[in-house]
C-alpha positions in Angstrom: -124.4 31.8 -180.4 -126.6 30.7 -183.7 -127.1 27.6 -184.3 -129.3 26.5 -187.6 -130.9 23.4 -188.4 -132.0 21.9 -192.0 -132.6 18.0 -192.7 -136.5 18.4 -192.1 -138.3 14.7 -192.2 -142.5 14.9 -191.2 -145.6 15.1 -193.0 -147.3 16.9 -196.0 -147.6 20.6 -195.8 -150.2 21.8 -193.2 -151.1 25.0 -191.4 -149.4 25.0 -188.5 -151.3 24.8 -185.6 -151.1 23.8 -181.3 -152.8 21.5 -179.0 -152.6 23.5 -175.6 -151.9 21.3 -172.5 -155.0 20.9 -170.3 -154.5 22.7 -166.8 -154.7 19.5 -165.0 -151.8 17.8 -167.2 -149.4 21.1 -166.3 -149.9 21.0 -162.5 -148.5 17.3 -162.8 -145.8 18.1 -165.2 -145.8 18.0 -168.8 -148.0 15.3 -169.1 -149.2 13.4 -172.7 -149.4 16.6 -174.1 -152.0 16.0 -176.9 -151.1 12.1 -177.2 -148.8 12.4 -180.2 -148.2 8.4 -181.0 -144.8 7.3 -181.8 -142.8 6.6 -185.3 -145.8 4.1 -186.1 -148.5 6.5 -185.7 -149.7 4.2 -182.4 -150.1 4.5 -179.1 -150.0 7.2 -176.5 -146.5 8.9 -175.4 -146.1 9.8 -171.6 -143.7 12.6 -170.8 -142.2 11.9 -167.2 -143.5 13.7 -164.3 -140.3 15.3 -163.6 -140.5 18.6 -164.9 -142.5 21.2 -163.4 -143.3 24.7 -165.1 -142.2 27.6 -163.2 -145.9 28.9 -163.7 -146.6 25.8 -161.4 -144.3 27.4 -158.6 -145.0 29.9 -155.9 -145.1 33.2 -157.3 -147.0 32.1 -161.2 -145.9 32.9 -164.2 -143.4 35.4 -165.2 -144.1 38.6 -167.0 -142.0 40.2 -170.1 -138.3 40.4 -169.6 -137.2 43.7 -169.6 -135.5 44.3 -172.8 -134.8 42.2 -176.4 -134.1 38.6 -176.1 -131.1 36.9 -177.5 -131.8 34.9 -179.4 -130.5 32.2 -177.2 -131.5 33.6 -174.3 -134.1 31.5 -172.4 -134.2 33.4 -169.2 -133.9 36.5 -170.7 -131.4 38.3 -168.4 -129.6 39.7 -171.2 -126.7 37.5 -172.1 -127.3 34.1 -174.3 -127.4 30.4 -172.7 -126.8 27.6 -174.2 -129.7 24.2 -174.8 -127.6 21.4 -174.4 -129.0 18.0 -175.5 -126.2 15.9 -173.7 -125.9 12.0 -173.3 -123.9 9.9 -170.4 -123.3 6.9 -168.9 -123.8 5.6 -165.6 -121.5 3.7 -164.9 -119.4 5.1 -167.7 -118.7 1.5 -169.0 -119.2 -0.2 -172.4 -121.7 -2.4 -171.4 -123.9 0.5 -170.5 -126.7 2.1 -172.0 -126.9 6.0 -173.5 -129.2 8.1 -170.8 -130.0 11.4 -172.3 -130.4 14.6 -170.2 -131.5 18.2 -172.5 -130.6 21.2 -170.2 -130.5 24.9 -170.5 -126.5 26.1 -169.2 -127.3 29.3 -167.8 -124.9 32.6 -168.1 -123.9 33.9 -165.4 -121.1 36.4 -163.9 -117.6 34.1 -163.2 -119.5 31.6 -165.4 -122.6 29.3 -165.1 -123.7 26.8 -161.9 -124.6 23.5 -163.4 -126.4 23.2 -160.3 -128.4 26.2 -161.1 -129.2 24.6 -164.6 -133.0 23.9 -166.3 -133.6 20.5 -166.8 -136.0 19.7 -170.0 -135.6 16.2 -170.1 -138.6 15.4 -168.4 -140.8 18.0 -170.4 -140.5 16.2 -173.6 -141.7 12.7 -174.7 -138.6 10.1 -172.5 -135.5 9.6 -175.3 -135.5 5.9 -175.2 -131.3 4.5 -174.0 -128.9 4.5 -176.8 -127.0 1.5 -176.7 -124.3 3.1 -179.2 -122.6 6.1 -179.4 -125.6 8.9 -180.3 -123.4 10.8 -182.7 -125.3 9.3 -185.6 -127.9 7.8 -183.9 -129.8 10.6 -182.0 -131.6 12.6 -185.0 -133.8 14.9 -182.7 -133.4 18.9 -183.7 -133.8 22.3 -181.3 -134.5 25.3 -182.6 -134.1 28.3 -180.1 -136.0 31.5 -180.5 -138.4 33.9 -179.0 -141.4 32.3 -180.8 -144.0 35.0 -178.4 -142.2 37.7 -178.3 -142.2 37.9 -174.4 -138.7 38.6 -174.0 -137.3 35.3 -173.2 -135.5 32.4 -175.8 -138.4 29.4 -176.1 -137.2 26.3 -177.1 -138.7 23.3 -179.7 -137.9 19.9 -179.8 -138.9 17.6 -182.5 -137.6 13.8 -183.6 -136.9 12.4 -180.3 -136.8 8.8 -180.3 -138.8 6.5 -178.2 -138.1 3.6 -175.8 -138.3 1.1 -178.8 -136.3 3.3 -181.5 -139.3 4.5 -183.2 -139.3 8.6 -183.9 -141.6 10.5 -182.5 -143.7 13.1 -184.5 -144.0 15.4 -181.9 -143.0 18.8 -181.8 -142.8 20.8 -178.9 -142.0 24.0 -177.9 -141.4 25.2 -174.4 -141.9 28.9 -173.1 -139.1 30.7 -171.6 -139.1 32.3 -168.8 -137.0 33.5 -166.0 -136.9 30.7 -163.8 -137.6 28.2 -166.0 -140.0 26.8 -168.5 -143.2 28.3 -168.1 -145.5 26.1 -170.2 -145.3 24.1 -173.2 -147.5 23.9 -176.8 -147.5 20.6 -178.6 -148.1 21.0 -182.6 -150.0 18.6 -183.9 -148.3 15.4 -185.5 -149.4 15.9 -189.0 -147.6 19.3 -189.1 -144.6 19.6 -191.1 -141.3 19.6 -189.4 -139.6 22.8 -187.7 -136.7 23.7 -189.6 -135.3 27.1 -188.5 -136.3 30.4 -187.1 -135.4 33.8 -188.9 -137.0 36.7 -188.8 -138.0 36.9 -193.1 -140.5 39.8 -192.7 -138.4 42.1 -190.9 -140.9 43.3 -188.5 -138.2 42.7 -185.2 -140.4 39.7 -184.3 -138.9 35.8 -185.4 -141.2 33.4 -187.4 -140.7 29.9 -187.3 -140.1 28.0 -190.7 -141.2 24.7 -191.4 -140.5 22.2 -194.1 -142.6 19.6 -195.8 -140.5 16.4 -197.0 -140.3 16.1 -200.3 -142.1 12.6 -202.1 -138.4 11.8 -203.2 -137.2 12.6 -207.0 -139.5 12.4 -210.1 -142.7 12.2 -207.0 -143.3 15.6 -208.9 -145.1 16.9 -206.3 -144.5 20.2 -204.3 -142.2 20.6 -201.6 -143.8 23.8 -199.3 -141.8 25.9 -196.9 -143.8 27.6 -194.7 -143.4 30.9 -192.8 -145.2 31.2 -189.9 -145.3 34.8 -188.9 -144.5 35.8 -185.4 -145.0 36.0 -182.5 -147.2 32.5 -182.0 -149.7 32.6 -179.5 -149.0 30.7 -176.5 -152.2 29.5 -175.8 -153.2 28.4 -179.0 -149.7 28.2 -181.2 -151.0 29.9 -183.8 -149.3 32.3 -185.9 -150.0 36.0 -187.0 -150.2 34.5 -190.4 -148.6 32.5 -192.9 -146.9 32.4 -196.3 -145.9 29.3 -198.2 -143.5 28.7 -200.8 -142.4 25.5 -203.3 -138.9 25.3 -203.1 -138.6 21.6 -204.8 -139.6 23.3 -207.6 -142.3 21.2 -208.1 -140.9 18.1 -207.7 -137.7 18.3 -209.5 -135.4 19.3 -206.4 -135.8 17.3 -202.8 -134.5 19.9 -200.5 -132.8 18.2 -197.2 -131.1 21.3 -195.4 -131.5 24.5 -195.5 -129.2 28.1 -193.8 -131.0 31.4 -192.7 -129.5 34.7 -192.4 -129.8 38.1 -194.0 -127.8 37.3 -197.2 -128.2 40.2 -198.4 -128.2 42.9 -195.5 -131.9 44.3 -196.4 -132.9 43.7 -192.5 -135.2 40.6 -193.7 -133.6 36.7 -193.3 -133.3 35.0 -196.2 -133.3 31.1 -196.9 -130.6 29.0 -199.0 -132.1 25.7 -199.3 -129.8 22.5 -200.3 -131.0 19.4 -202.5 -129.7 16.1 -202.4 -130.2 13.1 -205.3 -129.5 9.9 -205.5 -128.3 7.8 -208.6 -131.6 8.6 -210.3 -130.8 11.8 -210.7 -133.7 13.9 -212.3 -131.6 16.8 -213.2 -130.5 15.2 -216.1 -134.0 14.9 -217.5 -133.9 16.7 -220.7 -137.4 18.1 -220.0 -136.2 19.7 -216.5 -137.1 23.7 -216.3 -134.3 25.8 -216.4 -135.1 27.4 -213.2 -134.6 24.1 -211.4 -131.2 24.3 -209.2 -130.0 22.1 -206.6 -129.2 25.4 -204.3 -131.4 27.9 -204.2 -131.6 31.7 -202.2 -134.9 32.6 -201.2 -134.8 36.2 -200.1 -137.3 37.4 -197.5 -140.0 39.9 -198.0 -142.9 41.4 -195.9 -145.2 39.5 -198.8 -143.0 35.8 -197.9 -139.9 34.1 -199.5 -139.2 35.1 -203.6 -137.1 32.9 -205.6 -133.9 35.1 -206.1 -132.1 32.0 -208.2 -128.8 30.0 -207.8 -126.4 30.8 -205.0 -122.3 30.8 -206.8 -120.5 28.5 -204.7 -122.8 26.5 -203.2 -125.1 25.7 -206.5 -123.7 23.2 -208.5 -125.0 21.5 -212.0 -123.8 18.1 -210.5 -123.1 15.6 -207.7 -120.3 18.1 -206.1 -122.1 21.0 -204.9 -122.0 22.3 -201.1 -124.2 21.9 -197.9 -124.8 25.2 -196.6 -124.4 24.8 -192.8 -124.7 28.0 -190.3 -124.7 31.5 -191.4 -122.7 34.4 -190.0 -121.0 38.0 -190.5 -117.6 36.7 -190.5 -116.1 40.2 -192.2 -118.6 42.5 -190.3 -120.3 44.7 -193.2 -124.1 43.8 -192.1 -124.2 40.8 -194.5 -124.4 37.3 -193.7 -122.4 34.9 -194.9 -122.8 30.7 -195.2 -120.0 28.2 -194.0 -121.0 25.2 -196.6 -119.9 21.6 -196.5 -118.6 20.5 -200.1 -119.3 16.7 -200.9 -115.7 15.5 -199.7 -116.5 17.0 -196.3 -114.0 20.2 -196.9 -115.6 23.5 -195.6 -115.7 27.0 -197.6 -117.2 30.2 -196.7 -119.5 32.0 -199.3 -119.4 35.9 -198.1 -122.8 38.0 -198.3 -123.0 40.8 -200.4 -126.0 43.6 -200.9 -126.5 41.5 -204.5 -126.8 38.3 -202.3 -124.7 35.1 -201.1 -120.8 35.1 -203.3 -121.7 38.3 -205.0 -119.1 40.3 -203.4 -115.9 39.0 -201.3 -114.6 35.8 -203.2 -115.2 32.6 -201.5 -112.5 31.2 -199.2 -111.8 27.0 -198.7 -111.3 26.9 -195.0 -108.7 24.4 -195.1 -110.5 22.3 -192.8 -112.8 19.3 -192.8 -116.3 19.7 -190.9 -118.1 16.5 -189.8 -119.3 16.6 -186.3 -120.5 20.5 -185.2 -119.9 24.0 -186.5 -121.1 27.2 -185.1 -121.1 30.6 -184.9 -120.1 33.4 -182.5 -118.0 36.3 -181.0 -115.2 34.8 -179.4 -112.9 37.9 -179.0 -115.9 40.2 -178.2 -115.0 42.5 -181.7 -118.5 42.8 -182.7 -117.3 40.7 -185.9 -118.8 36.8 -186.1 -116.2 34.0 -185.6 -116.8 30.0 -186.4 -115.9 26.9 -184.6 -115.9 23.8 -186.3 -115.4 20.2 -185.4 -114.7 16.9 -187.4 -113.2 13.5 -186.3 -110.4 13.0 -188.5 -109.5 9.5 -186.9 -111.8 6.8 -185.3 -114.0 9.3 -182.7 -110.9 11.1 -181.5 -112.4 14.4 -182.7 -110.5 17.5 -182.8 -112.1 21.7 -182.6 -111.0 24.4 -184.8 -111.6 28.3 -183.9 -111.2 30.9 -186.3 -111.6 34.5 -185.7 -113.0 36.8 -188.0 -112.5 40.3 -189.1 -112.4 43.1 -191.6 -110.8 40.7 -194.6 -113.0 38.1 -193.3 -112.1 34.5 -192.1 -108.8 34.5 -190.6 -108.3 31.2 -192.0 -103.8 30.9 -191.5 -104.5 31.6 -187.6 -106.9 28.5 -187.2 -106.2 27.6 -183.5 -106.8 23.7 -182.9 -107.9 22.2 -179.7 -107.7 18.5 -179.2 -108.7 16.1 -176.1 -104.8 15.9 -175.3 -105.0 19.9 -174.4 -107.4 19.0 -171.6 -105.2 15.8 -170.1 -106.4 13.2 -172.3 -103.7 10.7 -172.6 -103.0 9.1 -176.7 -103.2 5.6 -176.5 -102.7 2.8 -179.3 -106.6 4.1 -180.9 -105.4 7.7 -179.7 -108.5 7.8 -177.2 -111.0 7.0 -180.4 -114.0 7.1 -177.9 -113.4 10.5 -176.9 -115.5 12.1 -179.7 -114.3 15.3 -178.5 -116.4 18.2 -180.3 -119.3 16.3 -181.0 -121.8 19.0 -179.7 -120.3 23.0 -179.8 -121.6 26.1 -178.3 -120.7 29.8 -179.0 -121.8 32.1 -175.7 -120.6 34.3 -173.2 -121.9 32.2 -170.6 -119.2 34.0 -168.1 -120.8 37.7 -169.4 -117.4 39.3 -170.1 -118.2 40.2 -173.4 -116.3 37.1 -175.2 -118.0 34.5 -176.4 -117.0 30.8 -174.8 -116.5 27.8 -176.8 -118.4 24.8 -175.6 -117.2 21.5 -176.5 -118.9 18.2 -175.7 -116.9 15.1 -174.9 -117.9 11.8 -173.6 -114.7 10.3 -172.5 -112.1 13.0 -172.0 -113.8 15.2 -168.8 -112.6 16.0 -165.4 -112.8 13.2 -164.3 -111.7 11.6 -166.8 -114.2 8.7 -168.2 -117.0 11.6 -167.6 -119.1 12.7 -170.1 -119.9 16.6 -170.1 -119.0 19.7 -171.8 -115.7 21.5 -171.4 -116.0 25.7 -171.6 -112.9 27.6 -172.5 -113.0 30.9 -171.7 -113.2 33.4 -174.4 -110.3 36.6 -174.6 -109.7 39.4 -176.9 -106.9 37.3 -178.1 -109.6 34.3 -179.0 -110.2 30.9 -176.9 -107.9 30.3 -174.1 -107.3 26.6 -173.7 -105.3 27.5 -169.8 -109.0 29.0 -168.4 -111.5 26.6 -168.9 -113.9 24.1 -166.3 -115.9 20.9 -167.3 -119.6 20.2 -166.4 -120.5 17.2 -166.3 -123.7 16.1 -168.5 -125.2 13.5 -165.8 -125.1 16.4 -162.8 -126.7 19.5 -165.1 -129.9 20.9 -163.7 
């Protein structure tokens, strides 16, 4: 399963940089963690005392696992799990607050035991109740990856919300390991925002990427993305070193999201980065550079990211350009290729080529809206990259669409849709509008049968119904099978 993140808000560009958590503070639990204050800047954060490292238990920490970590894979047996940062009610009623609960689903053979589940609620600052839906209102961001090379998936957390609604600036990873988290580095608050991980240098080893927020247009100021070379050390954060890159073009472009993958099959990442404007729009300056482009590829080299210049199909000279999304090999010849969002909400896929994003296979409309999740996986266990997106087309109903890839790429006419109503949710007058089924997804093979499973959060249409959870259906060489599926319920994980 990849999942990438843009939308990067935080501070001016920094090195980056880790408080390590005092000795006393991880026997306890997480602890404050290097007393990050809250949206304001004020005040000290407490993480509850619930979660305990798995250095803390008998037997200390855990050594290297014993081959190449998934990236998703936080206990590193192989096979890829999947971070879910899932929200409930208890009782499920509307006069009830939003209680989150973050959890790692482990794979395992038959498929995973929510029982046997790591909680990582308690190791991060408390996510203060929602007392609305959280689609739209929860704006933290994970980033999975194996930050220190140790053989295990870490996981970072940054933009959780506090009691009070104010956002934290914390940003904190936690170590993987095979039993659990085994400690946790907090970067410091004035360090820019996490935005994806990649591996740009192509040494084997992922760097992290961070992104400064831009001033906003005609602040004419830079805009740096950093790459912070792997691994990080654990004990202090730090990188192997560093290379930094403008990409607002000095103030002309305010870049909001961004897509890694190898775009152009060299063995480095590469980054697409996305600009948004607002009715002031500065590219109608007359003075603007002619280098300045609203999307832009940055292809990755040993030396850090080089401008390589527009990217066709997602680039656009005016308001109607595309949001690059996820990246993936949807046709299978060692390029990557980006599933965008175009300003109407419609999704196309730009296909990698040696020459770069849309230099090769032409670009395909998916036929399909994408407003609530998309990601990317191998559902029929082909070796070739599939994509499952989600949007809610009515109200919060919320409905999933799978599509398989291959040699000529996207299979776009054998879309298979899943709705709530496939699971036993009964259409009412609003057709079950408080469903929002498909509001998280997940690509992994979380039964270890070599097909990916499709993951598909709901907060009204679970077993029971009225639960909120996650519903897995069981991946086949045919694609997602809607018969073979279970629910796990978000409340009971971990």
């Amino acid at each position: 399963m990849y999942v990438r993140s843009g939308g990067a808000i935080a501070a001016s560009g920094r090195i980056l940089a880790a408080v390590v958590l005092p000795a006393a503070l991880l026997a306890a639990g997480c602890g404050g963690g290097g007393g990050d204050g809250g949206g304001d800047g004020e005040g000290e954060e407490e993480v509850a005392a619930d979660c305990t490292f798995a250095s803390d238990r008998d037997g200390g920490a855990s050594g290297r696992a014993g081959g190449p970590a998934h990236r998703d894979d936080v206990d590193g047996d192989g096979h890829a799990d999947v971070v879910a940062n899932g929200w409930y009610k208890v009782p499920a009623n509307p006069g009830t607050e939003w209680r989150n609960n973050r959890f790692v689903l482990r794979a395992a053979a038959g498929g995973p035991d929510p029982s046997a589940a790591f909680p990582l609620t308690g190791c991060y600052p408390p996510h203060g109740p929602q007392s609305q839906y959280p689609v739209g209102h929860d704006f933290s961001v994970q980033l999975t990856g194996d930050l220190d090379d140790d053989g295990y998936a870490d996981v970072l957390v940054r933009g959780v919300r506090g009691p009070d609604g104010s956002q934290s600036r914390r940003q904190r990873i936690l170590w993987g390991g095979p039993d659990g988290p085994v400690a946790a580095t907090d970067l410091p608050r004035d360090a820019d925002p996490a935005a994806a991980v990649g591996d740009f240098d192509g040494d084997g080893t992922p760097d992290l990427l961070t992104l400064a927020v831009s001033g906003g247009e005609y602040d004419m100021h830079a805009q740096p993305a950093t790459v912070l070379r792997g691994p990080l050390d654990r004990a202090g954060g730090k990188p192997r070193g560093e290379t930094g890159t403008d990409v607002g073009f000095g103030g002309w472009a305010s870049v909001t999201d961004v897509a890694v993958g190898d775009f152009d099959g060299d063995g480095r990442d590469d980054l697409v980065t996305k600009a948004t404007y607002d009715e002031e729009d500065v590219r109608f300056e007359e003075d603007m550079p002619e280098e300045v482009v609203d999307a832009a590829l940055y292809r990755g080299t040993p030396e850090g990211l080089r401008l390589a210049g527009a990217v066709p199909g997602v680039t656009s000279g005016s308001r109607d350009g595309a949001t690059p999304l996820v990246a993936g090999d949807f046709d299978g010849d060692g390029t990557d290729d980006i599933v965008a969002r175009g300003w109407l909400g419609d999704a196309v896929v730009v296909y990698g080529s040696p020459e770069g994003p849309g230099g090769g296979r032409k670009a395909v409309e998916l036929g399909r809206r994408v407003g609530l999740a998309v990601v990317v996986g191998d559902v029929n266990g082909d070796g070739t990259d599939d994509l499952a997106t989600s949007h809610s087309p009515s109200g919060g109903e919320g409905e999933v669409a799978v599509t398989l890839g291959g040699p000529g790429g996207l299979a776009v006419a054998g879309t298979q849709v899943v709705v709530a109503q496939d699971v036993g949710a009964e259409p009412g007058l609003r057709r079950n509008a408080d469903h929002f089924f498909g509001w998280q997804l997940y690509l992994a093979d979380l039964d270890t049968d070599g097909d990916d499973d499709l993951v598909v959060g709901t907060f009204r249409a679970g077993d029971p119904p009225g639960k909120s959870g996650y519903w897995i259906f069981q991946g086949t060489p045919e694609g997602t099978s809607v018969a073979d599926r279970d629910f796990v319920t978000t409340e009971d994980a971990g």
